[in-house]
Each structure stands twice: as structure tokens, then as C-alpha cells.
N, C-alpha and C positions, 0 to 999 in steps of 0.2 A: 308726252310729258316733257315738260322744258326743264330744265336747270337753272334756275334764274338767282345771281346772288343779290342780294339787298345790301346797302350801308346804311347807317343809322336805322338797324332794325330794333336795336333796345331804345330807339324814340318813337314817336309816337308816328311821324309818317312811315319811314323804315317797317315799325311795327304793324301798323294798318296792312299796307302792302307783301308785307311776310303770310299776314296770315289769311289776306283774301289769295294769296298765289296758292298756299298750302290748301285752302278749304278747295281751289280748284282743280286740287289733283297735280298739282307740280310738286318738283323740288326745288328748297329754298336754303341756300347757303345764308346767311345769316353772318356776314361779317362785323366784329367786333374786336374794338384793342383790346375788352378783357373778358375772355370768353368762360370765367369761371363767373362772372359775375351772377345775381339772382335774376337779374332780367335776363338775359342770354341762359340759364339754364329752364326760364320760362318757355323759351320758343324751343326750346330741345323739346320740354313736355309737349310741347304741340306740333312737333314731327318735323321740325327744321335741325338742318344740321348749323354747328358755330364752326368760324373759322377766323383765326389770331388775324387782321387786316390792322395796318397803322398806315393812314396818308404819308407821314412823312418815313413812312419803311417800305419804297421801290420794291424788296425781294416778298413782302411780307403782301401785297398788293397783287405782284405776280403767280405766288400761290394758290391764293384766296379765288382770282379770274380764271385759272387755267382751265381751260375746258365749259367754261360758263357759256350759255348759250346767249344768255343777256344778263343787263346788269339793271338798276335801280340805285341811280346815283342823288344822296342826298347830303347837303353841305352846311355849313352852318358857322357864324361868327361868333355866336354867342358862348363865353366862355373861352373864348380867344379874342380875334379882331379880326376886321373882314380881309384883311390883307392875306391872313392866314387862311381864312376863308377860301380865297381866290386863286392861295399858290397851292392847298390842296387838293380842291375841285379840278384843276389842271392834271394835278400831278396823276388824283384817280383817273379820269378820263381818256389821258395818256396812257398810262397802264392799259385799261380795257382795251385799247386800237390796239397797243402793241400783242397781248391775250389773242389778238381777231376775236373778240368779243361779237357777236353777232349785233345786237342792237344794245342801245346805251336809251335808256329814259332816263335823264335830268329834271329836277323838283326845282323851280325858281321862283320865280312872287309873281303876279298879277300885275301888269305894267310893267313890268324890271324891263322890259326892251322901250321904255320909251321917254327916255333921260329924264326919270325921275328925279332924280339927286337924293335918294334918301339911299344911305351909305349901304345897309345891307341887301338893298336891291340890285344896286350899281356892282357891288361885290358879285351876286350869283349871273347878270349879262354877262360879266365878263367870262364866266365859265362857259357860258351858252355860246358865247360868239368862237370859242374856241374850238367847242363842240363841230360846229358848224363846219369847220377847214378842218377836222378830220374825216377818212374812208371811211369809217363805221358810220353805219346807218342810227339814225338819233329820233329823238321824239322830248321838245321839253312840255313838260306841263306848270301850271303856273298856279297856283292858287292862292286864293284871293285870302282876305281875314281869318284866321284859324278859330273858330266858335270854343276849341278847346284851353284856348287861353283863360277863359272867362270862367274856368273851376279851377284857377291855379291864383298862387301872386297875389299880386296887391287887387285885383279886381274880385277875387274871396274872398280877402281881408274886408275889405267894403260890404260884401250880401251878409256876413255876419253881423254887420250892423243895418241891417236893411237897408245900404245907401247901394245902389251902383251906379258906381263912380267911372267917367268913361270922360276922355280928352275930346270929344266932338258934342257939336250944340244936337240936343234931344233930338230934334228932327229931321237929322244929316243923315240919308243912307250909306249903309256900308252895306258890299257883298262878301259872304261869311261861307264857309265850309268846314265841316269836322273832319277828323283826321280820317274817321271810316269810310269817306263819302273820298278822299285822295287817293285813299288802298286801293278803294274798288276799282276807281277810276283807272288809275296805274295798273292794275293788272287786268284790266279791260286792254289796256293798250299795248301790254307786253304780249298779250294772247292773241294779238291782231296787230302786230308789227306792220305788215305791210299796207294796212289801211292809215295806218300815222305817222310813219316814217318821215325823214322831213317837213313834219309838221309844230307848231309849238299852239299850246292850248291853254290860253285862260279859265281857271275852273274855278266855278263859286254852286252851290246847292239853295241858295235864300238871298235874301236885299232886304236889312231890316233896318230901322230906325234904332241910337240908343233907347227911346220909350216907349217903343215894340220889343226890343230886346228886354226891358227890362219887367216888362207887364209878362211877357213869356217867362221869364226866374221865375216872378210871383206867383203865377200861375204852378209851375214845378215843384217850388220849394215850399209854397201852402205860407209863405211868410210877405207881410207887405215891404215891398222892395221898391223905392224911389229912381228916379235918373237923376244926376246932379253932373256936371260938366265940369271935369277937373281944368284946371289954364292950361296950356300950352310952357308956361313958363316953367310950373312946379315939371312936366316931363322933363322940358328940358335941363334943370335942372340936374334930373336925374341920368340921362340919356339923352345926349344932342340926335342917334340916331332915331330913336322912337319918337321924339318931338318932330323931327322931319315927316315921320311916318304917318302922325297922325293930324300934321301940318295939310302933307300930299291925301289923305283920306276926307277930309273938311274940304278943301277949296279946288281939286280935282276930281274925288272921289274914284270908286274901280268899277268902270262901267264893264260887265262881265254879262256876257248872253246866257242868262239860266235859263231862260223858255226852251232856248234852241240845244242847250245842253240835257234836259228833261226827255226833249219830244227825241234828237237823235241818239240818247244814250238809256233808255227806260232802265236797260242792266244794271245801272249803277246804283239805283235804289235811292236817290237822291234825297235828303233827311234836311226838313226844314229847321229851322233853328229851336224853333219850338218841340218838334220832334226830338232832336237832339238832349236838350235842356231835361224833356221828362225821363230820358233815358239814365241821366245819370244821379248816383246815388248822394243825395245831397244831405241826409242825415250826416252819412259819415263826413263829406267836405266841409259839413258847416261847424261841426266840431273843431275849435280853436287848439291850434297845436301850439306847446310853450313857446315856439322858436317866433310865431306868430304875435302872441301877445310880447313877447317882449322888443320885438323890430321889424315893426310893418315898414312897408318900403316907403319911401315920402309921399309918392303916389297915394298909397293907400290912408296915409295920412291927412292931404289933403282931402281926399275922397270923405273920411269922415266928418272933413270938421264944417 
């Protein structure tokens, strides 16, 4: 049995990987800046313990690592800025070497090592490449589109009107993965450190078209749901990083070996998009909450009109 702490376990990858580590018989520290929270007393109910962790709190970091056998390093701009992004991912990962953290897995994007320019990906290389010139043995993985984006947000806000609304032309593949299929993966890797070690791995579970993605909703949701291709402009608008993102996904695209991740990793259980989609409970998502009707994001705006 390992010891293995997680960051951002009250999110959705954090939480994936908390609880594919716990269903395998480990312990899972569960770091959080607020560990009274109802999501953090969720993962208590499911056998993880919580522990007070703040990036920008050195003593509160060294606590949290002591004695860990690995970690599950996950970072994130959003709700800050990637700069903040970049100085905590360091400052975690520093901590860990300093701990003698046994092994470090890192959660980055899909292409981020290969000068993208789209700011939030740029943000997590730079964590990786840092990774890289420390003594702890490392592993990042990289995944591709989050499929779970697509029950949140302005792209809800749209299957409630049976539009979905998506910044790429209908027929542009994107490679997609749900947060369960990153858990798995991640703690595939934590339990076989030495087969990935110095390794970094793009991971996607599907390669769907917006008008494949969206015949799978209708399919799921039992409601007729359209493709309609939001501009590039209205993101950017809203977001010069996600305009970038879905700039770099349209005229690059994320070429991700799913055959080859399928056939060498069957454990993972790999969930097509459409597998995903039925899984989740779309009665309750598609009920409009007030906050909804009264301020969809412009995205979603566009998206309906």
C-alpha cells in the first residue's frame, strides 16, 4: 500500500485520481486549502484522509508531503493567471524534491511541450521542464480535451436549447478524455512508477468530430441537439487564452495515439465519448439554474442565437 497525496483532489482530476488510488487499496492524502469544505469532507467519506496544503504556504506544503511516497501534482490558471499558475506548480514540485518525495506525476495538456502558444499550456511546460532538472523521479501525463467540460458552462447553457455550440468547424476532430479515464490512468502510473518514470504521455480515450459529439448528446439526452460553430472572435472576446486554444485545436489539432493507448493500457477502461455522455445525468444538468438564465456567458450566447 503506497501513500500517495493528490492536489486538486476536490477537482475533478485530483478527484478521479483520489478515488481510483483509494478503490486500489492505497492511501490518499487529499490536499486542500480548505479542508472543512463539503467536497473535501466528500473524499473523507470515501476513505481519504484531508490535509490543510496552500502553494503559496512553503511550511503548509511540507506537512502535507512528509513522508508521502508520491505525489499527484495538479495546477491550474483558471481563477488566478497562468503566471500564478507557473510560480505554484514550481513552488509544489520543489517541496516534493525537498519531502524526497519518491515519484512526482504532473497533469499538463496534450501538446504543451511543443510551443504551442496558447497561454495556459505554455504556463504548465514550464512546470514540466522544471520537473525535469529535479532528482525526483517524474512522470507527466498530458491530456487531451476534457469531455467533462461539455456538462458545465456555456456549452450547457446551449443543449438546453438544443444548440451545441462549439468554436471548431463540425467536422474538425478533436481528441477528448473524461476526467475518470485521467484517474485511472494516473493511478495506473503511480502503481508502476518504474515503467514510466522519465516518461511524459499524451492521453485522449476518443477522436470525435463537433457532429459526432453532438449526435452522441442526442443520442444521451433523448433531446434533438444541433452543431453550430461559435467564431473564434466571440471567444476571444471573452478569453484571448481559450480563443488561442481553440485556434491551436482547429488548424493543428491534438494528434494523440488512442489505438496504442487502448491496446497497451486495457486497465484503464478507456470510455468513449459517447460512453461518457450516457453516463451522465442529464435530467438533473439540463434543468436551468437562476444564475443561468440570468447570465450565460457570451459564448453561450452566441451559441444560441
Amino acid at each position: 500500500m503506497l501513500t500517495i497525496a493528490v492536489t486538486g483532489a476536490t477537482g475533478a482530476q485530483g478527484g478521479a485520481t483520489a478515488r481510483a488510488l483509494l478503490a486500489a487499496g492505497h492511501r490518499v492524502r487529499a490536499l486542500t486549502r480548505s479542508p472543512g469544505s463539503p467536497a473535501a469532507e466528500a473524499l473523507r467519506a470515501v476513505g481519504a484522509e484531508t490535509h490543510r496544503a496552500d502553494f503559496d504556504d512553503p511550511a503548509s506544503l511540507a506537512d502535507a508531503l512528509a513522508g508521502a511516497d508520491a505525489l499527484f501534482a495538479v495546477t491550474t490558471p483558471f481563477g488566478t493567471d497562468t503566471r500564478t499558475e507557473t510560480r505554484q506548480g514550481l513552488a509544489l514540485v520543489d517541496a516534493a524534491a525537498r519531502a524526497r518525495v519518491g515519484h512526482v506525476v504532473y497533469t499538463s495538456a496534450a501538446h504543451a511541450d511543443r510551443a504551442t502558444g496558447i497561454p495556459h499550456y505554455e504556463s504548465k511546460y514550464l512546470v514540466e521542464r522544471h520537473l525535469r532538472t529535479l532528482a525526483t523521479p517524474w512522470t507527466v501525463i498530458a491530456p487531451a480535451a476534457f469531455a467533462d467540460n461539455f456538462a458545465h458552462g456555456w456549452t450547457l447553457d446551449g443543449l438546453r436549447d438544443g444548440v451545441f455550440g462549439w468554436p471548431m468547424p463540425a467536422h474538425q476532430p478533436l481528441a477528448l478524455i473524461p476526467a475518470a479515464d485521467i484517474g485511472a490512468f494516473a493511478a495506473l502510473v503511480l502503481q508502476r512508477r518504474d515503467d514510466f518514470a522519465g516518461h511524459r504521455v499524451d492521453i485522449a480515450s476518443d477522436v470525435r468530430t463537433p457532429a459526432e459529439m453532438a449526435r452522441a448528446l442526442a443520442d444521451a439526452t433523448g433531446a434533438a441537439i444541433v452543431p453550430r460553430e461559435v467564431p473564434l472572435d466571440q471567444v476571444r472576446a471573452w478569453s484571448e487564452d481559450l480563443a488561442a486554444m481553440f485556434a491551436y485545436f482547429t488548424t493543428t489539432g491534438l494528434d494523440v495515439d488512442v489505438a496504442g493507448l487502448r491496446r497497451d493500457h486495457p486497465e484503464v477502461g478507456w470510455q468513449t465519448f459517447a460512453d461518457w455522455a450516457r453516463a451522465q445525468d442529464w435530467r438533473a444538468l439540463l434543468s436551468p439554474s437562476p444564475e443561468a438564465l440570468l447570465s450565460p456567458s457570451p459564448v453561450a450566447r452566441r451559441a444560441r442565437a
